[in-house]
N, C-alpha and C positions, 0 to 999 in steps of 0.2 A: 658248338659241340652239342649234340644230343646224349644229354644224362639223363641216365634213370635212376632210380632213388629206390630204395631196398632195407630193409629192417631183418636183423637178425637179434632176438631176445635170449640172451646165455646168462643172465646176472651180473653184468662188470660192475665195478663201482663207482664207474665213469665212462660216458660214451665214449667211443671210436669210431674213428670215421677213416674209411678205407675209400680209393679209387683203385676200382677194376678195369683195366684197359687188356683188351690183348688183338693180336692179330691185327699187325700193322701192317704189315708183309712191303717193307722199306727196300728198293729194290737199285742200288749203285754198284757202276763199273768204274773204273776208270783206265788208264794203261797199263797198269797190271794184268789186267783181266786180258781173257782173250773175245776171241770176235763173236762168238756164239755166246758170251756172257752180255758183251755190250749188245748186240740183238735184244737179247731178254729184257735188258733195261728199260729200252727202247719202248719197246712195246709195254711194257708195264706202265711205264712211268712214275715217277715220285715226287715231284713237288709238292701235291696237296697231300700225300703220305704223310711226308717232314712235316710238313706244317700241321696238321693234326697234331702227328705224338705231340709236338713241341707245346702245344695251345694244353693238350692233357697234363702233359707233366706240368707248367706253367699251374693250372687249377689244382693238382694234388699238392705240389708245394705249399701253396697257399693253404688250401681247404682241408687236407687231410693228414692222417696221421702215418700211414703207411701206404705206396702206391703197389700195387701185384700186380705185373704184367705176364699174363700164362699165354705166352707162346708166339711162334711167329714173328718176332719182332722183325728178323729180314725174310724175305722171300726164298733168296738162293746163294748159299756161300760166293763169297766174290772178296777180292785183296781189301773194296772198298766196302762192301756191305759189313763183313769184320769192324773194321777204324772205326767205321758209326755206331755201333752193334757194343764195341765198348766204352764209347763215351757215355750212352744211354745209359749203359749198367753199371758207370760209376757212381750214379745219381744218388746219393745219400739215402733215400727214402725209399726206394724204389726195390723191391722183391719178384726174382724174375723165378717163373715155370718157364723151360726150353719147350718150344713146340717141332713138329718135323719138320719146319721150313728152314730152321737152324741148322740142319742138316742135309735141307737137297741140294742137289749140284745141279740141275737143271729143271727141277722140278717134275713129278713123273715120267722121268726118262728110262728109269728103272723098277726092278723089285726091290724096296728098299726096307730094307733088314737089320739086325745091329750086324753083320760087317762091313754095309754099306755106311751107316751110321758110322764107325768106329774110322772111316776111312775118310768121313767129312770131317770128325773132331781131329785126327790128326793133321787136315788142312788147315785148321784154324789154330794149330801151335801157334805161342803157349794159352791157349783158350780165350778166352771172349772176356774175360776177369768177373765173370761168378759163375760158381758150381753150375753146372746145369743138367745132373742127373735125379740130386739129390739134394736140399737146402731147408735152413730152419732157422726161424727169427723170432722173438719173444718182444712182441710190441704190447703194451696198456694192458698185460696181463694175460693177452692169448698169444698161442704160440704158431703162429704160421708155418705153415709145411709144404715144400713145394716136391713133388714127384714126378721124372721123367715117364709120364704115358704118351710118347709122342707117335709111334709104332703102335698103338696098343695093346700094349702088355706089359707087363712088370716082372720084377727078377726078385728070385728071393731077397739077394742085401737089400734092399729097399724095404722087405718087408719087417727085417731085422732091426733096421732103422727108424723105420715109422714105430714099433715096439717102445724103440727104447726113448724116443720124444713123446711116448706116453705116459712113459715113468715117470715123468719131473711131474706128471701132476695136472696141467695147464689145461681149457679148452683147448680146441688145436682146428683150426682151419685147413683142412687140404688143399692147395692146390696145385688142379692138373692143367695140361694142354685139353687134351682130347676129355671129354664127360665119359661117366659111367653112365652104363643103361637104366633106364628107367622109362617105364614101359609109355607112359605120357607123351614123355618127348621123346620116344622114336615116335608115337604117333603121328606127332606134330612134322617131324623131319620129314615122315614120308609123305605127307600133305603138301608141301612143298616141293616135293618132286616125285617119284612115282615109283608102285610096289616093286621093289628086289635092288631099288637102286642101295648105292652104298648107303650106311647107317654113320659111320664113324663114330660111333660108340663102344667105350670099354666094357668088355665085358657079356656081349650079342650071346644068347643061346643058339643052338645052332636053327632055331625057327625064325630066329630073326637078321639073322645074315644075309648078307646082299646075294640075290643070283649069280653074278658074277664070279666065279671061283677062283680069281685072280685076288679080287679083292676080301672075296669072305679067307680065303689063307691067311691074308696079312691081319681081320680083324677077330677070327678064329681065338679064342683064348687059350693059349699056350703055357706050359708049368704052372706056375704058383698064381695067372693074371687073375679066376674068377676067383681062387679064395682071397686072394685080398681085395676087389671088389669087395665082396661079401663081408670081410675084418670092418673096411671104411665103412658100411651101410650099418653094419650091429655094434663098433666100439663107440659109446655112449661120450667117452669123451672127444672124440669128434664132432664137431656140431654145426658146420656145413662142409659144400664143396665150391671151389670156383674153377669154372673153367670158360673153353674158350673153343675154336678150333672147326663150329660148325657154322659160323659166321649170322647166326640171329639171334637174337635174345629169346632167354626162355628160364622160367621158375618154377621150380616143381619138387615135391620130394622124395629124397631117394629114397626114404621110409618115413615115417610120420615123424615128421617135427624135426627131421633133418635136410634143409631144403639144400639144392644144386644152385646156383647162381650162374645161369650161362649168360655173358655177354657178347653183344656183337661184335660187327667188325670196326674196330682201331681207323684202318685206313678209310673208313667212311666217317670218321668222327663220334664213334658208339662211343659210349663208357656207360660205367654202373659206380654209383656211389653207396657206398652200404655202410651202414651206420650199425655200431654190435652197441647192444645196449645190456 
């Protein structure tokens, strides 16, 4: 496994030690499934997938205190990717962020929207067995928050919510699937591949949105997405983000002394070990 090691300083009065995995993108059929699922499979492939998460989880049991998994944990809803999808999120330790692959059915075969969305979560009746819009866990003093930005954008209740897990008091860790903008690492993004491609980032001004107007729609910020960007970057007790979604690591802050934590990719064996001190 390639770990990376990460310090976050909030004043606990005992270290924490967290593993960040996300984007596994675990990819099973079986006879349920139909023929253009098992294709998918196919060509994906998942063995060293499996055995990644399994070796991940295996080191946060042991090593850590909390595992976050933000997003993608399957590639494409399927009868089988489900059955796997909730054995994983029974895992004691384990705090999951939904990513948008929890929701494609075949993987950009469509405009995928919340009633495309809404049309994969009714596939996966009675759900995956954890929340996966909205969730909050109070580990060693911080209170973790995970928020569906898997589409890029947020809904008001979310922002009602994230409100009222500020109440109790606590630092608070967000996290997301998809990162907010922050002007570094779109730099970086686009360095990697080239000017107007997509950004998949929360929160894009409209200067920074992909030429593609296919894609700048979907990463457009829509109702309440940039003010509560803006809420996560200025409420103080917030005191990082993690996410996931763009498949390289990157550390950077979304405003000073609030750093972002993006981890790699899962199915390559990335993780991030971050230690809140």
């Amino acid at each position: 496994m390639e770990l990376e090691k990460s310090t976050l300083q909030i004043g606990l009065e005992r270290p924490l030690k967290i593993l960040h995995i996300t984007d596994s993108h675990i990819a099973l059929c079986d006879e349920r499934d139909n023929e253009r699922k098992k294709a998918l499979a196919e060509r994906l492939g998942s063995n060293d997938r499996e055995k990644y998460l399994q070796e991940q989880l295996a080191y946060g049991r042991e090593h850590s205190d909390l595992i976050v998994h933000t997003g993608d944990l399957i590639d494409f809803t399927s009868h089988a990717n489900f059955d796997f999808a909730r054995k994983i999120l029974a895992e004691e330790k384990l705090f999951f962020a939904a990513g948008n692959h929890e929701f494609s059915q075949y993987v950009g075969e469509a405009y995928e929207d919340f009633a495309y969305k809404m049309n994969s979560f009714r596939e996966m009746m009675p759900g995956l067995g954890a929340p996966l819009f909205f969730n909050a866990r109070i580990v060693g003093g911080v209170n973790f928050v995970s928020i569906d930005d898997s589409y890029h954008q947020f809904e008001p209740w979310q922002m009602t919510k994230l409100q009222k897990e500020i109440e109790k008091g606590l630092p608070i860790v967000v996290c997301l699937h998809a990162p907010l903008f922050e002007q570094s690492l779109y730099d970086y993004h686009i360095s990697l591949t080239r000017p107007g491609s997509s950004t998949y980032l929360v929160g894009c001004d409209e200067e920074h949105l992909p030429d593609d107007e296919w894609r700048a729609i979907e990463i457009r910020p829509r109702g309440i997405t940039a003010e509560m960007v803006e809420f996560i970057k200025s409420q103080p007790q917030i005191k990082a983000v993690l996410a996931g979604h763009v498949h390289f690591s990157y550390v950077s802050d979304l405003v000073h002394g609030k750093p972002q934590f993006v981890t790699g990719c899962g199915y390559k064996n990335v993780a991030r070990e971050l230690t809140i001190l």
